[in-house]
C-alpha positions in Angstrom: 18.7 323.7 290.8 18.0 324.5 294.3 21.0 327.4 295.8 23.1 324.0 297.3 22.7 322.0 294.1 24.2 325.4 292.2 27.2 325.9 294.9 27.7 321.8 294.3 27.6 322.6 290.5 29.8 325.7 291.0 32.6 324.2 293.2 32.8 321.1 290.7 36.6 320.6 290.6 37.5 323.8 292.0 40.3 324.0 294.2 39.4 327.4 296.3 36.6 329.5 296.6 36.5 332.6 298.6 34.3 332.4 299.9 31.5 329.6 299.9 29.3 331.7 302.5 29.5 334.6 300.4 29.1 333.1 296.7 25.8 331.3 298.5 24.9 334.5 299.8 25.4 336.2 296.4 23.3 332.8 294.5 20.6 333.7 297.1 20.5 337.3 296.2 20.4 336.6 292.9 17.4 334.2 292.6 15.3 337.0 294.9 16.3 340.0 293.0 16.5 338.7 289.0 19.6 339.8 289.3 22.8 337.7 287.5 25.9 337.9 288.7 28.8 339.1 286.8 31.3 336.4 286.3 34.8 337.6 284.9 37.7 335.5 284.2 40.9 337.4 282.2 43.2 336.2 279.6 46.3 337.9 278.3 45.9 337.0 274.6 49.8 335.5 274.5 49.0 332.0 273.7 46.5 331.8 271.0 46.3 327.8 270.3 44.2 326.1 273.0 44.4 322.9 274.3 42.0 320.7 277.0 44.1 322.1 279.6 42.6 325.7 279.0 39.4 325.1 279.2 38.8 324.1 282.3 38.6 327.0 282.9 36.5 328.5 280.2 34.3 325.3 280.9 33.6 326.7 284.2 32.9 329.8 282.9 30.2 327.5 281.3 28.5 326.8 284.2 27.9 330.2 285.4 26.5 331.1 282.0 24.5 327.8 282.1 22.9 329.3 285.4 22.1 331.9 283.9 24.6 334.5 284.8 26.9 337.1 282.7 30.4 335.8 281.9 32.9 338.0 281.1 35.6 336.9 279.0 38.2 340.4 279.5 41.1 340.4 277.2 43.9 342.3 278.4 45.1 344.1 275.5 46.4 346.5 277.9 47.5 344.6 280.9 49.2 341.8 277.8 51.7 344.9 277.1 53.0 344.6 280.8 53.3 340.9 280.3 52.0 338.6 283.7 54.7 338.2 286.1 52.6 335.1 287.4 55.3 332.2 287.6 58.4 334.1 285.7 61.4 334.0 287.0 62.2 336.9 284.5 61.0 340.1 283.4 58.2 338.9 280.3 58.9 340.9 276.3 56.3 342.3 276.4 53.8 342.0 273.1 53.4 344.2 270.1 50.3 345.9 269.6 50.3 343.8 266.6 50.6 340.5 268.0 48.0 341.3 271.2 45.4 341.8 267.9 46.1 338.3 266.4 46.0 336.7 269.7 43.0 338.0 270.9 40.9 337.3 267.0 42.1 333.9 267.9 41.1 333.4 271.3 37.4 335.0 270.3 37.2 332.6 268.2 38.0 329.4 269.8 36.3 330.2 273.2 32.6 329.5 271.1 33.3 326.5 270.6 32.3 326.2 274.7 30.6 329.6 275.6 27.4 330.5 273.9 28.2 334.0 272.0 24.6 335.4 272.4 25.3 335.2 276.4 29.1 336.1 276.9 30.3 339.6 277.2 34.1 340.0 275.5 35.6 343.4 276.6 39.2 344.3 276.5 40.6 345.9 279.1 42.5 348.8 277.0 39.0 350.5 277.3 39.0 351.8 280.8 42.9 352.1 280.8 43.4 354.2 277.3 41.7 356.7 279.5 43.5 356.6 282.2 45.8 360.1 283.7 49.2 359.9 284.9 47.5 360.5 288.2 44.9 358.0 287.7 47.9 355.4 288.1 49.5 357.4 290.9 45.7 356.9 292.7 45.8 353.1 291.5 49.7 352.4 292.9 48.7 353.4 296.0 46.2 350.8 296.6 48.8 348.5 298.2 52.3 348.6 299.6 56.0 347.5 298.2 55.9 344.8 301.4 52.4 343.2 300.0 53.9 342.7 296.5 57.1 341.2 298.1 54.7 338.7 299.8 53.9 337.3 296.2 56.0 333.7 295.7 57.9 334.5 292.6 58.4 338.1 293.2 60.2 336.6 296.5 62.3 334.5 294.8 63.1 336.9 292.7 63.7 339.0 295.0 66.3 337.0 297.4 68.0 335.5 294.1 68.7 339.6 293.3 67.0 338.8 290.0 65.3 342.4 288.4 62.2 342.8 288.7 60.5 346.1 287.0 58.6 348.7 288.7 55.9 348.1 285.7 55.5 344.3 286.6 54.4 345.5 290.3 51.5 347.3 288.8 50.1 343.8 286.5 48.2 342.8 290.1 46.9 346.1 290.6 45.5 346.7 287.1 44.2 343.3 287.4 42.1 344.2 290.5 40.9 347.6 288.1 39.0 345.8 286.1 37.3 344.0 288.8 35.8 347.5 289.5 35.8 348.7 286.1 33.3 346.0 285.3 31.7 345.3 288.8 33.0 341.7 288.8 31.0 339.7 291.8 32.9 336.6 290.7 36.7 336.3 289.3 37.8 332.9 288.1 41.3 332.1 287.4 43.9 329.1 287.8 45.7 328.6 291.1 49.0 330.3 290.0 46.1 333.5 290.0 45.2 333.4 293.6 47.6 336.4 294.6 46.1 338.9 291.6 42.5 337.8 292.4 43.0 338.3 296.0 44.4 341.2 295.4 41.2 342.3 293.5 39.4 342.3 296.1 41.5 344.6 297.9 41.3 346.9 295.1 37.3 346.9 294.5 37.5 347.7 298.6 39.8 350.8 298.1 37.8 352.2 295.2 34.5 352.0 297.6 33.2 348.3 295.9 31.0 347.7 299.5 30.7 344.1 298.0 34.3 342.3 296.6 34.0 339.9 294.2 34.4 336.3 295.6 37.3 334.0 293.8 37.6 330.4 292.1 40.7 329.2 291.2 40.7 325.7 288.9 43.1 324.0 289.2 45.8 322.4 286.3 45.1 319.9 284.3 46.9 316.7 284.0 48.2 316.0 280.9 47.8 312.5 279.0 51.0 310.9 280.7 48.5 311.5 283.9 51.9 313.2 285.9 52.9 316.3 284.4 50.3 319.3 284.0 48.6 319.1 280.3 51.5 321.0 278.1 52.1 320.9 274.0 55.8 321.0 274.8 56.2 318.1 277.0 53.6 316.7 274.1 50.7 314.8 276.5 48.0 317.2 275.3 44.8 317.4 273.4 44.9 320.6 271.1 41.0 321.6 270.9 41.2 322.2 267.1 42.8 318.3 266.3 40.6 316.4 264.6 37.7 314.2 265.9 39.6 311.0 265.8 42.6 312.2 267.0 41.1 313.9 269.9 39.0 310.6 270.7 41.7 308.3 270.2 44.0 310.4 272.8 41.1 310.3 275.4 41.2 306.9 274.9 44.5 306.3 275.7 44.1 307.4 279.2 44.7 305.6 282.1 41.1 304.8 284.3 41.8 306.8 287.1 42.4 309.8 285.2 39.3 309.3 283.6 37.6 310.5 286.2 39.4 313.7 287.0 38.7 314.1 283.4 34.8 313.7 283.5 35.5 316.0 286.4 37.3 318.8 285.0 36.5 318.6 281.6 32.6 317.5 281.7 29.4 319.3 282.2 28.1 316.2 284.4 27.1 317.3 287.9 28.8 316.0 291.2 25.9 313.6 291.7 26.4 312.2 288.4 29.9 311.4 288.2 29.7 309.9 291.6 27.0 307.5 290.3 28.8 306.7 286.6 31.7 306.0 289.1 30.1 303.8 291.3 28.6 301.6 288.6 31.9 301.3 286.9 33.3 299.9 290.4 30.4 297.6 291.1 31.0 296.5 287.1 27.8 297.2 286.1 29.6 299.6 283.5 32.8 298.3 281.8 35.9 301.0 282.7 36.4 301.0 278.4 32.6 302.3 277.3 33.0 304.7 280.2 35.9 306.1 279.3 34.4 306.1 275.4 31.6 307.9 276.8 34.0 310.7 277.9 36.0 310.9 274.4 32.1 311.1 272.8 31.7 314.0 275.2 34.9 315.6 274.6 34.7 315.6 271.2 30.8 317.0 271.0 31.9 319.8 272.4 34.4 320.9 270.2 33.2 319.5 267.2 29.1 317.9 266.8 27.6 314.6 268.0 28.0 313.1 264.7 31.7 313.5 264.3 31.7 312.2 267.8 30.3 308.9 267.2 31.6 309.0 263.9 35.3 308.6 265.8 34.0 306.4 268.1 33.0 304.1 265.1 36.5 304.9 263.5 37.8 303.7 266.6 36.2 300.0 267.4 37.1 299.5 263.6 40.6 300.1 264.0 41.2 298.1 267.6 38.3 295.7 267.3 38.3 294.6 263.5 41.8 295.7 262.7 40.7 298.0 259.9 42.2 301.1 258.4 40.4 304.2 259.0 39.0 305.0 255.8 39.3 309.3 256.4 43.2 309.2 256.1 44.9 312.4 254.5 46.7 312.5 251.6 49.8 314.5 250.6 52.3 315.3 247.9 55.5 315.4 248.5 58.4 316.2 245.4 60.6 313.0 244.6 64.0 312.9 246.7 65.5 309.9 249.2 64.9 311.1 252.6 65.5 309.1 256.0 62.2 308.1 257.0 62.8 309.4 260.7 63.7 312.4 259.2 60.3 312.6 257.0 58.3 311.3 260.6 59.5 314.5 262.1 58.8 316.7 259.1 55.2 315.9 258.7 54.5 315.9 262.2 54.2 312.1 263.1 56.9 312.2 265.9 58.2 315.5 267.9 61.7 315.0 266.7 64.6 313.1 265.0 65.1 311.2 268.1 61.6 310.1 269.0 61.2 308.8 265.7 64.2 306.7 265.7 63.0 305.4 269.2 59.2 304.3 267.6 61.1 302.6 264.8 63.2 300.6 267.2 60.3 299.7 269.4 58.5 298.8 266.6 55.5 301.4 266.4 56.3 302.6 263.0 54.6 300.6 260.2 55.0 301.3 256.3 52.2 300.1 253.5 51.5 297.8 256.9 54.3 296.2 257.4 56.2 296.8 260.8 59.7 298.9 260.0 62.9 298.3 262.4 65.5 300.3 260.3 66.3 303.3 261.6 68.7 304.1 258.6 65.8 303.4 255.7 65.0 305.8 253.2 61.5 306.6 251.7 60.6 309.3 248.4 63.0 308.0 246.1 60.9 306.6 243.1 58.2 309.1 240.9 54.5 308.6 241.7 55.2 305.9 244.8 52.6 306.0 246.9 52.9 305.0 250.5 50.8 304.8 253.4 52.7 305.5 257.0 51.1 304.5 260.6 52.8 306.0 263.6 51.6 304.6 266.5 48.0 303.1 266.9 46.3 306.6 265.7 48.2 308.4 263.4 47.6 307.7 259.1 49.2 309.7 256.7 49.4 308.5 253.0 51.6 310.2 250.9 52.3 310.3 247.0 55.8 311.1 245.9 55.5 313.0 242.4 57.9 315.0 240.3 58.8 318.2 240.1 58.0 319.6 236.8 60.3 322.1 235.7 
């Protein structure tokens, strides 16, 4: 790619970066010297199951390490026992030792499923900080004033609403901006809600003699299936990266056609140029919107699991909504005899969020048992020894179960 073609690449779905002049003029130093640039992006390890909405920013991560830079993926094992102030409107508990270790195992893990392991550089930020004096953090504290810190939006808030904030949560920014110079970032990534602490890095590499400050991306959040609300597992309108290939194809599917795009966006490695052109053949109807957006779940579900599995769902799929076939992959539990409301047993197994959802998929009539359609909110399922029954929630979730005895 030529130096624009990489910026256009770069910028993909990005909603600042600070600044274009200077990331080009970075590129361009780059290219002459043989130089890569050192990409970081941090994570507190507090939320250890990833969904689509993550990796948007780990995907752009991607592209820098497809150009052939170093990405840094910087767990903050140290900064996780402060606990991010970033959008709380309370101090954060902050996180055992213990748990920080679990979290982070977990997050090494999943991030390979985008980032090539060979080329990505995992460091924890405990490392520089361990060693750090009590002076050391006097030096550090003094990198910026009470009246900058007040300037952050939810320390405001905080702030005017007389609600605490620690002394320790004013240092997460500043430690932030340490490991910019600890690992001589030239380019921080983060989400928007980021924007102060990355800013704010740049300050810090400029107070500990960095002659050249990092420049920052933020990405911005995704939308979650609903196409409204941002991409969340508790308002349920996600796509967990570790669901299955059907499941994650069927979802994608479900979609509306104008998110489909923000998706091939945000969520694709397709350049600019490309998605424009996919675009504008779908709107000329030279492509139909539904193979586009099948396309997409194909893509989406390579990624995270193999092209195989991916058309393997896409297969799954057309048999299910085009011949009206059973998936023939469907899982199969054993539960002990005992009558149980069948809402009840929905919610149990994870077919519907809660009691109450499940009664409302009954009465609209998206609940179907050994294929027949159920209305009865009130029936009752696991009552006779070695019954076996095969539930369908919706137009994507199977479960068959067999009811069997206890033996005693």
């Amino acid at each position: 790619m030529t130096i624009e073609e990489q910026l256009s690449y770069l910028k993909k779905g990005s909603v600042d970066c600070i600044s274009v002049v200077d990331l080009q003029r970075k590129l361009e130093r780059a290219v002459m010297t043989g130089k890569r640039l050192r990409v970081k992006a941090g994570f507190d390890p507090t939320a250890p199951d990833l969904h689509l909405g993550h990796t948007v920013l780990i995907r752009k991560m991607r592209h820098f390490q497809q150009l052939g830079h170093q990405v840094i993926f910087l767990i903050g094992d140290f900064t996780g026992l402060i606990g991010d102030p970033t959008g709380r409107s309370a101090t954060r508990p902050a996180l055992t030792p213990e748990q920080i270790a679990n979290n982070a195992e977990t997050y090494k893990q999943q991030i390979f499923k985008l980032l090539d392991p060979e080329k990505t550089e995992i460091r924890f930020n405990n490392e520089w900080f361990a060693k750090f004096t009590a002076q050391d953090f006097i030096k550090l504290s003094a990198k910026a004033t009470v009246a900058q810190m007040l300037e952050r939006d939810d320390f405001k808030k905080r702030f005017e609403s007389q609600t605490p904030i620690s002394v320790h949560e004013l240092l997460y920014p500043l430690a932030q901006g340490f490991d910019s110079v600890a690992l001589e970032a030239d380019m921080e990534l983060g989400g928007t809600d980021q924007k102060f602490n990355l800013l704010m890095a740049r300050q810090v590499q400029r107070e500990y003699g960095v002659a050249d400050p990092q420049c920052v991306m933020t990405m911005p959040l995704l939308e979650g299936l609903d196409g409204d609300k941002k991409m969340s597992k508790s308002l349920n309108n996600y796509i967990g990266i570790t669901e299955t290939p059907r499941a994650m194809f069927g979802k994608v599917m479900s979609i509306t056609d104008d998110l489909m795009w923000r998706y091939y966006e945000l969520l694709t490695d397709m350049t600019p140029a490309e998605v424009v052109t996919l675009k504008e053949a779908t709107t000329k109807g030279e492509r139909h919107p539904r193979e586009v957006k099948a396309e997409l779940g194909r893509r989406i579900v390579a990624d995270f699991h193999s092209q195989s599995e991916a058309q393997m769902a896409s297969d799954e799929f057309d048999k299910m909504f085009r011949e009206r076939q059973t998936p023939t992959d469907i899982a199969l539990i054993e539960r002990p005899v005992e009558a149980i409301k069948l809402v009840k047993f929905l919610t149990n197994e994870g077919l519907a969020p809660s009691v109450a959802e499940a009664q409302r998929l009954v009465r609209q009539g998206s609940v179907r048992l050994n294929n027949e359609r159920i209305n009865d909110v009130k029936l009752d399922v696991g009552a006779n020894a070695d019954e076996e029954i095969l539930l369908q929630v919706g137009k994507l979730k199977f479960l068959r179960v067999r009811f069997k005895s206890v033996e005693r």
